[in-house]
N, C-alpha and C positions, 0 to 999 in steps of 0.2 A: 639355573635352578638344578640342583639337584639332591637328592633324598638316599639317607645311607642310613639305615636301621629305622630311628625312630625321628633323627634327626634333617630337617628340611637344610638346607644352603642357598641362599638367594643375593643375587647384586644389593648391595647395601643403596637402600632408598632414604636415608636419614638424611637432615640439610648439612649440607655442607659436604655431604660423603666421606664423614669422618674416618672410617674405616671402608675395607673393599669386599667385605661380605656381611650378611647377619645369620644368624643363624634361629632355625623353629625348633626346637623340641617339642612332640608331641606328646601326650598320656602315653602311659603303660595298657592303658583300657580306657572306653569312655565311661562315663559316668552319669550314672543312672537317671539323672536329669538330661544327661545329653543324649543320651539313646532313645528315651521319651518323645525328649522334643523331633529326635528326627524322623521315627516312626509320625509322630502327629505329622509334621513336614509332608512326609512323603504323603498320606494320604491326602493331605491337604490339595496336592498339587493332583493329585488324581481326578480329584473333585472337580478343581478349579479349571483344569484343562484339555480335560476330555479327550478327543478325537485330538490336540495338539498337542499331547502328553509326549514332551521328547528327555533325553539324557541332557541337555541344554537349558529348558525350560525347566523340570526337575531341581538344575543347579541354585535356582531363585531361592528355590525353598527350603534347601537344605544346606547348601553353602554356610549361610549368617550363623546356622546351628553348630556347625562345624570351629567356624570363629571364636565361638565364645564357649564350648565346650572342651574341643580336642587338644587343645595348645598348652601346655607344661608351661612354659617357658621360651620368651625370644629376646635376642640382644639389640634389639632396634631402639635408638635413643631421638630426643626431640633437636631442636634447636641450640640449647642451652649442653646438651649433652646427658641430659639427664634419660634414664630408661625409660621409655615409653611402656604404661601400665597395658595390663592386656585385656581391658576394658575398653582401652581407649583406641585400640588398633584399628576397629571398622573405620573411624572417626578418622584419622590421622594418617595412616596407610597406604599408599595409592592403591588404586583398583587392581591395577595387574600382580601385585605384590599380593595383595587381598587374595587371589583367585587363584597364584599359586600354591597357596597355605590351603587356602580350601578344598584345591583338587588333588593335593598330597595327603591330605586328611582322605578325602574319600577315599582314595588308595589302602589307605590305612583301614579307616573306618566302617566302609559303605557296606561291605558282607557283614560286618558284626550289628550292623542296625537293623538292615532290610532283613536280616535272619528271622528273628523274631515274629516279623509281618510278614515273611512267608509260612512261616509255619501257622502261623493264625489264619489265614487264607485257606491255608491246605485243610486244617480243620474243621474252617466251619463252611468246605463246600464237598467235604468227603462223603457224606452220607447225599448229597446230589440233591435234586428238584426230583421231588414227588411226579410221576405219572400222569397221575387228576388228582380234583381236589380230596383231600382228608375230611372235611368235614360232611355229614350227613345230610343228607339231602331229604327233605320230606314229599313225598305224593302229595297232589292236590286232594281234599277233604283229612291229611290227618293230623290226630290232636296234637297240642304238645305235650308232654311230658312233664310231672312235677319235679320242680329240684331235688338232688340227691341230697343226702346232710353233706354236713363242710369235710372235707380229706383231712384239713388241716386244723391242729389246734388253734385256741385263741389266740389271740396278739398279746395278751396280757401274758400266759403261760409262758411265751417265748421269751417276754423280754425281762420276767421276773427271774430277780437274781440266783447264781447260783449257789447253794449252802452245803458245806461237806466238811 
């Protein structure tokens, strides 16, 4: 295996080994759907693994993303000879073949996705955990207090059209 710009190099795994490499071309950028899905991935795997959260178990989750988003273009054909679609790669592919397209993608990819979801982390733990709590505490014997009027307009005011 090896990876020169955007392009992967791998032992040709097609039947017959009709030829003696194939070659991945990756995207230029991922896209937009694929960036998505791998932020959702990654948290997913957050979730799901807790205290077993590794660069390895990660792979599960974001790998398959990487599959079916990052890949331009690969010259890997079936039986017949025909070009195997890139739909159909997870399916058809051997594993190791699969997993070196995925962890050259991540090479590729994995700072331009997890960018995102770090910055969104950073942001919404910047202003930090409160001290004590914010909300008001009452003494025993006091009253409550009647509602203020509404801050906000109606529902109706908001969602009526705009004319101009």
């Amino acid at each position: 295996m090896a990876i020169e710009g955007r392009t992967l190099t791998v032992e040709c795994p097609c039947p017959g080994t009709p030829h003696e490499v194939d070659t991945v071309v990756f995207r230029a950028v991922m896209p937009l759907a694929g960036g998505v899905a791998g932020i959702s991935a990654m948290i997913e795997a957050v979730k799901a693994l807790g205290e077993a959260f590794s660069g390895i178990a990660l792979a599960g989750y974001i790998f398959p993303v990487y599959l079916a988003h990052a890949i331009e273009s690969w010259t890997f054909t079936d039986a017949a000879g025909a070009p195997v679609p890139l739909a159909d790669g997870d399916r058809v592919l051997p594993f190791p073949v699969k997993y070196s397209i995925a962890d050259a993608a991540d090479d590729l990819f994995g700072a331009e996705i997890s960018s995102p979801l770090v910055q969104m982390i950073a942001r919404s733990s910047a202003a930090g955990p409160t001290a004590s709590s914010t909300s008001r505490s009452r003494g025993s014997g006091a009253s409550r207090r009647s509602r203020s009027a509404r801050s906000s307009p109606d529902v109706s005011a908001v969602t009526e059209p705009l004319t101009g």
